[in-house]
N, C-alpha and C positions, 0 to 999 in steps of 0.2 A: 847869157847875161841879161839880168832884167833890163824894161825899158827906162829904169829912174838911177840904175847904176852907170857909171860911165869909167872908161880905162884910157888913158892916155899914154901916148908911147913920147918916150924924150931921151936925146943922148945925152952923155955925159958933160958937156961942155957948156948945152944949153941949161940940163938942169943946173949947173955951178952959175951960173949968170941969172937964172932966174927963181931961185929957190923956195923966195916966199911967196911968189906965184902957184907953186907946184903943192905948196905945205897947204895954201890955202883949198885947193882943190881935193885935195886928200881930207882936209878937216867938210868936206859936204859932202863925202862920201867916194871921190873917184878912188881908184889905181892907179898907180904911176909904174909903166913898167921901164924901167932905164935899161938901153943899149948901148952900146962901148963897139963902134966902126958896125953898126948893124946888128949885133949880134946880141939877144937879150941875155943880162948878166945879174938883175936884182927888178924884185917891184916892192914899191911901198904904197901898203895898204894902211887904211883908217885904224885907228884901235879898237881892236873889236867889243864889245857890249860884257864878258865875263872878264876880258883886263879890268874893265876900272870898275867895275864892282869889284872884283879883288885888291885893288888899291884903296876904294873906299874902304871895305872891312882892315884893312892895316892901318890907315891912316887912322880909324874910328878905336882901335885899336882890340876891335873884335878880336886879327888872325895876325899870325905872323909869316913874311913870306923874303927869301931871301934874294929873291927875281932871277934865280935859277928854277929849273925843271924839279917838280917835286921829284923825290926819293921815296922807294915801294915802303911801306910800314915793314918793320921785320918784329920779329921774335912771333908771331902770331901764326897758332897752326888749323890747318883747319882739315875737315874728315871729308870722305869723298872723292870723284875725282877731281882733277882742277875745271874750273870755270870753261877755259878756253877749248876743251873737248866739249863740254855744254854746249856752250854756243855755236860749233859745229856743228852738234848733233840736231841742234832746236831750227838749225838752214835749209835741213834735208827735206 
């Protein structure tokens, strides 16, 4: 972890009692990672830098996105073998 990133660790009970403390932290950059009796179960991280340029181009109303996981383009064929032997082969 860099020296200017920071992670914090909080259990459940504290984070519910102190939320806009933790939100606040998260918006300068930390991690928050939440435990439940010790045990890590979730972390919330910042928004990363291609979310909200993808929010801006929707909202500006360049793209459309429906905040699900894109779906692969289909009907498109292409010659060759696939990609992902490529990219194998270009590791060796």
């Amino acid at each position: 972890m860099k020296d200017d990133e920071r992670q914090n660790t909080v259990g459940i009970r504290e984070l519910k009692a102190k939320l806009s403390s933790y939100v606040t932290l998260v918006r300068e950059g930390a991690d928050i990672v939440i435990t439940d009796r010790g045990e890590e179960v979730a972390v919330i991280v910042p928004v990363s830098p291609e979310r909200k340029r993808i929010l801006q181009l929707v909202s500006s109303g360049v793209a459309k996105w429906s905040g699900r996981k894109p779906e692969g383009v289909q009907g498109i064929k292409m010659k060759g073998k696939p990609l992902s032997v490529t990219v194998l082969e270009e590791r060796v």
